[in-house]
Structure formats: C-alpha cells, structure tokens
N, C-alpha and C positions, 0 to 999 in steps of 0.2 A: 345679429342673429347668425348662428352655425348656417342655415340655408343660403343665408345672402355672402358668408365666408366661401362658400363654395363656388359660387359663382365667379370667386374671380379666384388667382387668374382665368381667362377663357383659353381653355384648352381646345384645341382640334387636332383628333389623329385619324390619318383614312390608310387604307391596307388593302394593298393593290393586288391582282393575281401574277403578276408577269415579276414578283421579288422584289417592288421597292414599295415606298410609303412615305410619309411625312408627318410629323407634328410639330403645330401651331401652337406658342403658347405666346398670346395679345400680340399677334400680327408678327412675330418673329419665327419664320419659319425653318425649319430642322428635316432635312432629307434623310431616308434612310434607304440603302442599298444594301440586299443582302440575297443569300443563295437560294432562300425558301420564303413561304409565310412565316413561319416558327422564327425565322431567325430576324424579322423584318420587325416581327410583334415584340420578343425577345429588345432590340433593341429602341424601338417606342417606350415600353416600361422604362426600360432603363433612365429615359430621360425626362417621362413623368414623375417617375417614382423619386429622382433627385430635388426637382420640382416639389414635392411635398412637403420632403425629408427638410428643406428651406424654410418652408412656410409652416412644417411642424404639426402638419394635420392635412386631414384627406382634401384630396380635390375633385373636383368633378371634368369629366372627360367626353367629349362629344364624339362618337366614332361613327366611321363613313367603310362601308368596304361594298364588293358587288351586289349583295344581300338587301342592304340601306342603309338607313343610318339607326343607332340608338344611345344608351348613354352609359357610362360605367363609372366608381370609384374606385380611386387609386389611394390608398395610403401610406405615410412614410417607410411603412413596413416592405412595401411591394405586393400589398393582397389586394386581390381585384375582386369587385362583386359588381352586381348590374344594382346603378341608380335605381332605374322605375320602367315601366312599360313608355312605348316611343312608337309613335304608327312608325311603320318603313317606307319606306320610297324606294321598292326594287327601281332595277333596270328594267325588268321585264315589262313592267307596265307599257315603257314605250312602244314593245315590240307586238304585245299579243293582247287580244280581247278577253280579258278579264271572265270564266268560265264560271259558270253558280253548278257548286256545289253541294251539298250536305258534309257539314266536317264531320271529320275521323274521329273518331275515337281517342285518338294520339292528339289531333288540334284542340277536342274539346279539353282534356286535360287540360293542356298549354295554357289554354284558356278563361276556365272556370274553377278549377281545384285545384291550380298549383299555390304551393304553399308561399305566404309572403316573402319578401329579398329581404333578409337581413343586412344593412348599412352601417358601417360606423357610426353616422351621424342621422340619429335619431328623427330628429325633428325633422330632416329631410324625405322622408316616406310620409306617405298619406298612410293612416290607421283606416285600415279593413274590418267593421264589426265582424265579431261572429257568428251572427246571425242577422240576414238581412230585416229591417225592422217591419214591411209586409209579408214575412215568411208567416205560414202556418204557425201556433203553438202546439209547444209539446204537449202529448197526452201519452197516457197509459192507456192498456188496454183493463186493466183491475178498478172496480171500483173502488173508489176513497171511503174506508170505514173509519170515522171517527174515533179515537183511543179514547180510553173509561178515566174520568176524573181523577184526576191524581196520577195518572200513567204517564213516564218519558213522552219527553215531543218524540222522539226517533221510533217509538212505538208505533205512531201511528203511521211515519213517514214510512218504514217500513212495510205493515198494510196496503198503503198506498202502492206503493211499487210493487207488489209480492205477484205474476203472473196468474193469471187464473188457471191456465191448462199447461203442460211443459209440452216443448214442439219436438215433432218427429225428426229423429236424426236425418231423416234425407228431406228434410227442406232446408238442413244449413251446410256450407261446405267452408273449408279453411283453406282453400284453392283461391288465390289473387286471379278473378277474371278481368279486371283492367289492365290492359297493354301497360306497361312501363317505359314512360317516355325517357328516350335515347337522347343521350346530351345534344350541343350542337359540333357539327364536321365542320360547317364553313365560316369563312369570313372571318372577324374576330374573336365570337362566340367560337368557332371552332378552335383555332389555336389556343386562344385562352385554354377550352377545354382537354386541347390536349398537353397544356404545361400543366394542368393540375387545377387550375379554377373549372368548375362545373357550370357550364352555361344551358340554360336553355336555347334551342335553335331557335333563329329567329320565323317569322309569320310567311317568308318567303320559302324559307329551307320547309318549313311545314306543310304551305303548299306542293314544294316540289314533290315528299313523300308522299304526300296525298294520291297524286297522279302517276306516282308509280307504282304505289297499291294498288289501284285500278289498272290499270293495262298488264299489271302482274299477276291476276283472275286467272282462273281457269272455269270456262263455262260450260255448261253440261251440252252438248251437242256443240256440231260444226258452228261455225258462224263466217258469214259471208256478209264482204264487206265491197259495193261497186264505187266507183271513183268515175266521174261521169263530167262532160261540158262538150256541148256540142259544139266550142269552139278548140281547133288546133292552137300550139302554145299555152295554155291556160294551167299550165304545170301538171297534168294529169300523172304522166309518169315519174317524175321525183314525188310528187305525192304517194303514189302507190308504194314507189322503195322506202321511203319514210316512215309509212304507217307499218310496214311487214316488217323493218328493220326492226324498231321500237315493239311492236307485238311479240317480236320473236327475242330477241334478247333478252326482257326483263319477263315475259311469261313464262318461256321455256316451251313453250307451246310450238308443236309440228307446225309452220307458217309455209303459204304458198301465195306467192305471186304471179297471176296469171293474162295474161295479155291476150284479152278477150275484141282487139280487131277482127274488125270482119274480111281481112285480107293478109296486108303486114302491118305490124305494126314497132314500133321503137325501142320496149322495154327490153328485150335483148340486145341492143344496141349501149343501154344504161347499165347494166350490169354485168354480172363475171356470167363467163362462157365455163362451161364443162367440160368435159371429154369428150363430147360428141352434139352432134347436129339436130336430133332429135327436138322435133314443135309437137307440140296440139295435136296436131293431124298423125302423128306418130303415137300417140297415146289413146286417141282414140279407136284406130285399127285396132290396138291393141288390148282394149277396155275388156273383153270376156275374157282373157288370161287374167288383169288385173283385179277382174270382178270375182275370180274363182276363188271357192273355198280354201283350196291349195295353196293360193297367192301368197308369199312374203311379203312384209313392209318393205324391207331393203329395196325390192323390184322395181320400185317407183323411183330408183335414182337412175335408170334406163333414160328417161326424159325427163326429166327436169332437172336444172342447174344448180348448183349449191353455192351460196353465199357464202365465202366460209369467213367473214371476220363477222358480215352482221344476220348469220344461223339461218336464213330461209330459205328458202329455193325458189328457181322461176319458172315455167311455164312459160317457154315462147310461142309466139306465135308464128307459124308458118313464114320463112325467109328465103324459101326458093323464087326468085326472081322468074323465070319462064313458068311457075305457076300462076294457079286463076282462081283457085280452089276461095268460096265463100262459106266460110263457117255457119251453119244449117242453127235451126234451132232446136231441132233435134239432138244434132252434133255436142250443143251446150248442156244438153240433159244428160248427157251421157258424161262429157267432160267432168259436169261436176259433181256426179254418181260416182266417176272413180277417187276425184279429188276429195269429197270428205268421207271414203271408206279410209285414206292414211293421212289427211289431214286436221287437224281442228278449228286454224283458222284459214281464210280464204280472199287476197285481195284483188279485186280483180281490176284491172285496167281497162279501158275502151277505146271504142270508134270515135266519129263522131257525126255519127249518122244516128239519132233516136229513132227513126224508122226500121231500121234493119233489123233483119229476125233474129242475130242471135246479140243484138243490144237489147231487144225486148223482154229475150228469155234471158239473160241476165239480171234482170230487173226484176222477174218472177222468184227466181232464187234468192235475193236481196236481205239482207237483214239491215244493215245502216246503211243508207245513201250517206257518201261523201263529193262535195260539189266545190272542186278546186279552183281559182280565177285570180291572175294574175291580175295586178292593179291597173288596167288597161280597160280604157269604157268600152269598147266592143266585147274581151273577153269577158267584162261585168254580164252586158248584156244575153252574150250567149246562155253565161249561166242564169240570168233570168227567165231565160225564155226554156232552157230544159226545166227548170222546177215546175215553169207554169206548165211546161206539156205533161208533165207527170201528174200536175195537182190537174188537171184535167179530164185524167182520164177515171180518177176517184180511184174508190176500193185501196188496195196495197199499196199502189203506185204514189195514191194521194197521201197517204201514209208517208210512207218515206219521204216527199216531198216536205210534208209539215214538219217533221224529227230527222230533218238532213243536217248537217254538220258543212258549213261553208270556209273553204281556210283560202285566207288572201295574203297571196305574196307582194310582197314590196316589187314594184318595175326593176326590171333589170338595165334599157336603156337611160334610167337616169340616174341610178348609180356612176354607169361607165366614164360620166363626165366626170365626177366626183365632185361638182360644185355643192357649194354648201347651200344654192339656193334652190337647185334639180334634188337635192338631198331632200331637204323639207318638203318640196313641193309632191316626191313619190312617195314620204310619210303621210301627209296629209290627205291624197289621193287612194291610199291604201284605206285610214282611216274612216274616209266618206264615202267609200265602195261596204266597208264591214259595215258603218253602220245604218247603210239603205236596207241590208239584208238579215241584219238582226231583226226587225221585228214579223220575220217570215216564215224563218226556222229554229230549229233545237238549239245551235248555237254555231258563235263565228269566233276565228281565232284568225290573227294577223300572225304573220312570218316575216322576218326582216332578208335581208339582201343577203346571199351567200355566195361568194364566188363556186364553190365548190357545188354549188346545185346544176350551174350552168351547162357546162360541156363536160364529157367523157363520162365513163363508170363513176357511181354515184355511192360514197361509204359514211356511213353516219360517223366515223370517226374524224373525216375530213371536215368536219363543219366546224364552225366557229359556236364557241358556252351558247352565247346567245340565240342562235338557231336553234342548237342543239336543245336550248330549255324549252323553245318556243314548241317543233315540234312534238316534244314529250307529252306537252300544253293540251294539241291540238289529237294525238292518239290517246289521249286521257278521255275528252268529249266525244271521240267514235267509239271508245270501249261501252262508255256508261251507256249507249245505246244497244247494247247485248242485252 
C-alpha cells in the first residue's frame, strides 16, 4: 500500500532557532548550518526532496521545531503540504500551567472548518464526511406541494424549495464576519509559509495569538491591578515590571507602575530612572494641580519615570533615606484618583505588611489580585496565608482571593548550581507548589529561571523565548480577569 510506502524511509527533520538543524533519514543523520531559518529549511528540503526524487514518489517527514512536532509531505517535485493533524508537544508545557480558555475565533477556525490537506497520496488522509452522520437534517422552510400527475419530477422539487416570504435586505450582508486566519510565522509552518507553501500555524503559535489578543483589549474604565505576598523575595517586583511591560507594549494602553510600600520600597531600584527625583509623596502634594480642569496629560511625566524600551511608567516610592513618611490611606485614595484621571491601567507593587493602612486601601481599589511566589516553601506559604487573610475578611477582599492569579517562579538558588539534579528537583518543586494552589484560585501559571530577572534594571527584552512566552502566559490570565 502507498501508506505503508510512506513510511519508509523514516525521515526526521527538527529546526532549531539559533540557524542550524538536522535530518534524519533511518538513523543517518545530515547537519545543517546556515545564516537564518529560511536558509536552514531551504537546505532540509533540499536533501528530502532528493530523497524522493530516488524513491520516485512522496515521502513522509516527521518535523520537530520549538512549536512541537507534526508531520509533512515532500515530493520529488519539492511541494510541501501538511500530512495530517499531530497533537504538539510545545516546550512551553514544561515551563507554565496550562491556562483554560474559551478559543478564539481564529482557533476555532484552525479547528473546525478548516478545509481538508490535500496530499499527493490519497489513501494516506482519513476522508472527512460531509456532514457529520448525528447532525440535524436538512429542511426547508416551504411546504413540500406535491406536483399534478404527469408533471416533471423538478416541478415538484422546485415547489419544494420555492421560499414562502423573500427576506429583508437588512437581515443579510455580503460582509465576511469571520476573521481570516493568517498563515503560520513560526517554526517550520512558518518558513515553509514564507517560501510559498501555505501553512497553517500550529496549536502553540495559536495559543500564543490567543493571549495576545487578550492583554491587547482595551477596557472601558481604569483597571487596577495589586501584586501582593506578605513574604520579602517572593518576586513581587519583576512581577509587577512583567505584567506593566507586556500590558503596555501589546495594549498601547497609558500603563503605570506604582510602588505602593508603606515607606521604601525596590521598584525604582528595578527600573529606569527619569530626569528627576520625584516619588508618590511628590505627586500627591501635587494632586489638586493634577486634579484640575486645566491639567494636561503631559504634566504627569513631572513624577513618574518612563520605560522607554518597554512604554510605562513608574511611580516610585519615596527613597529619601532620613525620611519617615508612611503612606496614609488617605494618601492612596488620592494617589489613585490622580493616577486613573491619565492612566488606564494601574499595577501596583506592595509591602509586606497586610495590616498596614495603605496595603488595605490598596486592596479596596483592586480589580485582579495577582499573588507572586517563588518556589521556595516559606514564600509558598506566605502566599497562603495572605489569600486566606483576605478570604477571611469576605466581601471584595474574598473576591479577589477566589479570582487571584498565582505565578510561581522556578528557585533561583538551584539553578545557580546548574546540576542537572538541583535542575529537576526546582522543576518539580515549582510544579507541587502550582499545583497545591490550583485548586484555590482563578488560575496558576509557572515561570522558568531567567538570569535576567535576578539583579539590575529589569527589560522584557533581556529575557530568554521561553520566559518571555511564559510571562505573556501569565498577563494573559490577569487580563481575562478585567
């Protein structure tokens, strides 16, 4: 049989990001080095496509790139199509907790009314009824009048179908309202796509748009978003610059990052400094200039820092050293009375004191509680004990406690060894932290290890794909909480 002809040779090609790659065909394996993807893919064909041209008929190809894997044919000619559908096996699985969505629009397509893969070889595709066999049958809406003895059959068929009433021009429109799903960018799918084979993206790339569609909303009023663990270290502030980074680049949305300690606090320490000195305490002196009719937008870059690679701004907090000054909860009503007159989103950093009065009035303003914890069993536990003090106090508080968003980072002391056995061991710890707390809140998302998180100014640029997917992951699940 053509199916079982396909199977052999067994072909293996994977397609790396850093410009090399490799195919396998029955255990002989063929390196490829080259300047780009394109040029990496470019040369894979090359050596399948001879591979055919041999054997005189298509072959089948098993492909691996960051995406996952799936499967394609190659024939003597050099035309690529996709075999058949292939679950995937992202990378990202390893990294982040799998988020439940509602698919897009774009995924359900992907999904349910893309049109069959035509194959050279036949018999190699499963046949797709055209109608599943428990669908509905068709009906009309016209009754069936019988045609007069001796009349054409198509007399009566046409009766049959003749509409009873004709419909108003504005119940139909010749406007395509389903999105038009966009070929695939990455992996093999993508290069493919961009030598001239038309791919669909794969189930990963789909997810990624997903989550970009989401945190690329624009919601009708402020929203305010705290970042809270009554334990120091628990990553509160690379979390805050993460989620305001990502809000603000793919929204376009006015984003502020505000560093809501009740004394000093770090987040100025993590990001870019401004032109000038100005904290919290400087903007609130200043709040009835701010609040006036008169006001400018511009005026608000007086005190607050500009991000200028990842678009937001900071709000520090008071860093005078020989001050004593404790942020009022007053002081926070006011704060962020002037902050969403020129903002729209709002992420605020904390203490780690839940008692203190302007972590409470923090909490009052709230829209998504986010509850950051490094994979360490005390900062686990810290963060257990702020949910339950907030599921405690019921009303709002309780609220946000049940629809919190928990994102656990991978240890950073057991990366630093780099053993492969400290490796696993702060995977699997990460893993049994996320999943104690999955069944408590809205949702958990795992973060892997990034050097770049650690020490100095913090830029989403600097992070490694893989972080960088994971947070998108993890500002995806505090958006849908708007």
């Amino acid at each position: 049989m053509e199916t079982q002809a396909l199977d052999f040779p067994k072909i293996n090609a994977v397609l790396r990001t850093n410009g090399t790659g490799e195919v396998t065909i029955n255990g002989t394996s063929h390196a490829i080095e080259a300047a780009d993807e394109a040029a990496v893919l470019s040369g894979a064909l090359r050596i399948i496509t001879e591979t055919a041209a041999q054997l005189g008929r298509p072959v089948r190809v098993s492909t691996t790139d960051p995406d996952g894997q799936g499967l394609i044919i190659v024939s003597p000619e050099g035309v690529v199509s996709e075999a058949a559908p292939i679950k995937p096996t992202p990378k990202r699985e390893q990294d982040t907790l799998p988020v439940t969505a509602a698919p897009s629009l774009e995924m359900a397509k992907a999904t349910t009314t893309a049109a069959p893969v035509s194959v050279p070889d036949a018999s190699a595709a499963e046949e797709v009824p055209a109608q599943a066999a428990d669908a509905a049958p068709l009906t009309f809406s016209a009754a069936v009048t019988a045609a007069p003895a001796g009349a054409p059959a198509r007399a009566a068929t046409a009766a049959a179908v003749e509409p009873a009433t004709r419909r108003s021009l504005k119940d139909t429109s010749f406007l395509i309202s389903a999105p038009v799903l966009q070929p695939a960018t990455r992996g093999w799918r993508g290069v493919l796509s961009r030598l001239g084979f038309r791919m669909d993206p794969s189930a990963e790339e789909l997810a990624e748009r997903e989550d970009i569609r989401t945190v690329s909303q624009h919601w009708p009023g402020p929203r305010t978003v705290a970042v809270v663990n009554r334990k120091g270290g628990a990553n509160k502030t690379p979390t805050v610059v993460m989620l305001s980074a990502i809000l603000a680049r793919y929204s376009g949305a006015a984003t502020v990052a505000w560093d809501n300690n009740e004394s000093q606090g770090t987040l100025g320490w993590r990001t870019e400094k401004g032109g000038h000195d100005n904290s919290v305490l400087d903007l609130i002196d200043s709040s009835k200039a701010l609040l006036s009719p008169s006001a400018q937008a511009a005026e608000i870059a007086r005190f607050v820092h500009h991000q200028t690679s990842d678009k937001f701004d900071v709000l520090r907090s008071d860093e005078n050293e020989e001050g004593d000054h404790e942020v009022t909860a007053e002081e926070v009503d006011i704060a962020h009375q002037v902050l969403t007159r020129y903002y729209r989103l709002i992420v605020m950093d904390s203490g780690n004191t839940a008692r203190a009065a302007n972590w409470r009035r923090m909490i009052h303003h709230t829209n998504q509680l986010v509850v950051p914890v490094t994979a360490i069993e005390d900062r686990a536990e810290a963060a257990r004990l702020t949910l339950q003090t907030l599921e405690s106090r019921g009303g709002h508080d309780g609220e946000l406690a049940r629809n919190a968003v928990v994102i656990v980072s991978e240890s950073t002391d057991a990366k630093r060894s780099m053993s492969g056995d400290a490796l696993k061991r702060a995977k699997d710890e990460a893993r049994r932290i996320a999943d104690g707390f999955a069944p408590h809140v809205r949702a958990v998302v795992r973060i892997p290890y990034d050097p770049a998180l650690v020490n100095g100014p913090i830029r989403y640029d600097a992070l490694q794909p893989a972080t960088q997917r994971a947070w998108l992951a993890a500002t995806a699940a505090v958006a849908k909480g708007f």
